[in-house]
N, C-alpha and C positions, 0 to 999 in steps of 0.2 A: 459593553463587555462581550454581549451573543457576537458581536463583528469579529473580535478577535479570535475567535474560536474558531473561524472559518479557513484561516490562516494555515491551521496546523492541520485541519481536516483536508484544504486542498493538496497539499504537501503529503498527505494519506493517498490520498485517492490516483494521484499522479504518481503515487509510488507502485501504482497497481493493488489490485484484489490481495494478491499472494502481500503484500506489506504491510497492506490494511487488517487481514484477517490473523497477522503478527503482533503488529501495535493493541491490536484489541482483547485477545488472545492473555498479552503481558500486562496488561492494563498501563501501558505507555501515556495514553492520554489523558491519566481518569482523575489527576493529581489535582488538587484545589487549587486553584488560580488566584492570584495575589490581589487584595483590594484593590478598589477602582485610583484611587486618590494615589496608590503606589506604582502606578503605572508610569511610564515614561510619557513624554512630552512629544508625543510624533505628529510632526505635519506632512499633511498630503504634496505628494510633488508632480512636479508638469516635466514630463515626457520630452524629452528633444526629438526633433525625429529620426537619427538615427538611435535612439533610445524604442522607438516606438515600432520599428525595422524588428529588432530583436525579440519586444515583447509580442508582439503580431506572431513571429516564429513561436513561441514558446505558446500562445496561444491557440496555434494550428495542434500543436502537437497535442495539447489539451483535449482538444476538439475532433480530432484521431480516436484515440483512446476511449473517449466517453462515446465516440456512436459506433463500438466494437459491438456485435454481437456473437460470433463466432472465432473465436483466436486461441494459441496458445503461447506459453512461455515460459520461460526458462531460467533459472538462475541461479545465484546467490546474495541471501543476507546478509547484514554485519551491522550490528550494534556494539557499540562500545559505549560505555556509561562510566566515565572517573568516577561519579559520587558512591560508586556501589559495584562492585568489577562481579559481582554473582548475576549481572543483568546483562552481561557481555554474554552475545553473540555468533555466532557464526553458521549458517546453515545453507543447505542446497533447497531451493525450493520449485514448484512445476505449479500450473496453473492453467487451467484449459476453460473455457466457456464455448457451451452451443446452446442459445436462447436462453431459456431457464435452465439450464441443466450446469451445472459446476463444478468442476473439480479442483482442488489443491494439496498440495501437499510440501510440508515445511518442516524438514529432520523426521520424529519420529510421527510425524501425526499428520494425518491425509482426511482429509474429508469429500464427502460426494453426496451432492445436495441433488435431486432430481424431482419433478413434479411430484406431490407426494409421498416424499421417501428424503430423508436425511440420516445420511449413513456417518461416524466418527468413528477413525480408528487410530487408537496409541497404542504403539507399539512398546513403550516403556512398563505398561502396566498391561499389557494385551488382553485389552477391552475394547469391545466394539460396540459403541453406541450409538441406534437404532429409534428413528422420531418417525413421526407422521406429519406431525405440524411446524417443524423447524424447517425456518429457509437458511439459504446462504448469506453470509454477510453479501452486504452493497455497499457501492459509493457510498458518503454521508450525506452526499447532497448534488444536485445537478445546478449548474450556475450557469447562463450562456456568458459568452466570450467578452460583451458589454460588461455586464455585471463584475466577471472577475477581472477585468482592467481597471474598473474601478475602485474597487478593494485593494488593489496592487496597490494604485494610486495613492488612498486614502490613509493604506496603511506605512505609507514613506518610503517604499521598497525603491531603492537604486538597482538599474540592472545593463547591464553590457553581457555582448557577446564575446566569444571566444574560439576562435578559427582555426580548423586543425588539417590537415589533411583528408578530405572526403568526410567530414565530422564537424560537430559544431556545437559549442557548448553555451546556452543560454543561463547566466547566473543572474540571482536577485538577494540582495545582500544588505542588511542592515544591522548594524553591531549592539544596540539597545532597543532590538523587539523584546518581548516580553517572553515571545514562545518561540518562532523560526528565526534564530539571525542570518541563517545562510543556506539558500537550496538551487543546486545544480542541475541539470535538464542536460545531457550530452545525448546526440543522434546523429544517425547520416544523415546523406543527402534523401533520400527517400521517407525519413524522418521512424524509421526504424531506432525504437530506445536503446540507447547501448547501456548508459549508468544515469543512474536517481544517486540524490548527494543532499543529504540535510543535519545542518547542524543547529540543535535546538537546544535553547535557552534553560540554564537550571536555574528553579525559581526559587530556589536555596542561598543562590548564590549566583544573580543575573551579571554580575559585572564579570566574574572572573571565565573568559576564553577557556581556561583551561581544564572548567568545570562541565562546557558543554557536551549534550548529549550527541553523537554522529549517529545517524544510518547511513547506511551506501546499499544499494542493490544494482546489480553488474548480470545483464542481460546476457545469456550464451546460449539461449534460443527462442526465435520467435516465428511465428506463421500465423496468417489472418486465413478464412476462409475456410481451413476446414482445421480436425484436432486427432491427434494419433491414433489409430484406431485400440477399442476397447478399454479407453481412457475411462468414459461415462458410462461405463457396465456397473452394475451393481453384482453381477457375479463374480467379481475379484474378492468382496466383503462378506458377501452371505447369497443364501443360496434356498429358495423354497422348499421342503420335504416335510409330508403329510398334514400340507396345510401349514404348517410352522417355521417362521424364517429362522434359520441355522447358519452358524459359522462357514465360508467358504471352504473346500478342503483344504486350503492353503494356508486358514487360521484357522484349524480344528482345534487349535490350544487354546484359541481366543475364548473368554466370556462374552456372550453376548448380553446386553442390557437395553430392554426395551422401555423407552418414555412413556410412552402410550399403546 
């Protein structure tokens, strides 16, 4: 059962931080998974070689992503959910990392995680919530490129590419998983992310298509190397005075609420 889990989590994690720190957020992921004995009948499959062309690509990309330490980006979310249309989404979101330091930000609510300092701001309730001890979400797990081919593998995933003009879409696609039946990888040549695409399994009602859950997140900016300047300031949120951290002037309406 732990194997299948890893499914949805790499499908997280390749959706970037800003997706991850959405799914987790909504508690997308947190839902009871169906007995073992109810699970489908998947066997592991062998690779053709041009099968193995594609996933090799989709694994570089992998492998991009995960040894990022300074980058930013850009974009939009989109959840749609039939079994429940109050869990439909749509949002802009922004995403920056320099080392340990984090920033994101998804509709009304931005977080800025720095070496001792975790800063939350909603702007729906405009409150700003202030930790010492809190980090940033992370990946769920780091897996080298062996490992996760082998999972691929083991978990039945068919996968072809798809060739577009300067762009290339790597799909992996199987119609009775339990949790991911369908997740998209589009980039250029450069391997610069353009859109993440997953459509995941309701375990309500695994048979029917038309029950599944989509994300899509549609990249419309990206840069490795360095991150907008005053991104990672903590003076946008709050502000030291007599010893005591206080609202920015720019959220002097904000509550601030300190964890610790």
């Amino acid at each position: 059962m732990k194997r299948r889990y890893y499914i949805a989590l790499t499908v997280v994690t390749l959706c970037l931080a800003a997706s991850l720190a959405m799914a987790v957020n909504r508690g997308l992921f947190t839902k009871a998974a169906p007995q073992e004995e109810a699970l489908p009948d998947i066997r592991p499959v062998e690779y053709t070689p041009e099968e193995m062309v594609a996933m090799q690509e989709l694994l570089t990309v992998y492998g991009k992503i995960d040894s990022l330490r300074v980058f930013y980006a850009a974009g939009t979310i989109s959840v749609i959910e039939p079994a429940d249309s109050t869990q439909n989404m749509f949002a802009q979101f922004t995403y920056a990392q320099q080392e340990d330091s984090v920033y994101y930000r998804l509709g009304e609510n931005r977080v800025l995680a720095l070496p001792g300092l975790y800063l939350s701001v909603n702007d729906a309730v405009k409150k700003i919530f202030l930790s010492r001890n809190q980090k940033a979400p992370e990946a769920p797990f780091r897996m080298s490129q062996e490992k996760l081919l082998k999972l691929f593998r083991e978990e039945g995933y068919h996968v072809e590419a798809i060739k577009g003009e300067g762009i290339k879409t790597i799909r992996l696609f199987l119609e009775n998983h339990v949790f991911c039946k369908e997740y998209r990888l589009t980039f250029d040549d450069s391997y610069r992310i353009q859109e993440v695409y997953a459509r995941f399994t309701n375990l309500k009602d695994p048979l029917n298509v038309n029950m599944d859950r989509i994300h899509s997140v549609k990249m419309t900016g990206w840069q490795t190397g360095n991150v907008p300047p005053g991104i990672l300031s903590a003076g946008s949120m709050v502000q030291q005075q007599n010893g005591q951290m206080r609202p920015a002037a720019a959220l002097a309406a904000y509550e601030l609420v300190s964890a610790n």
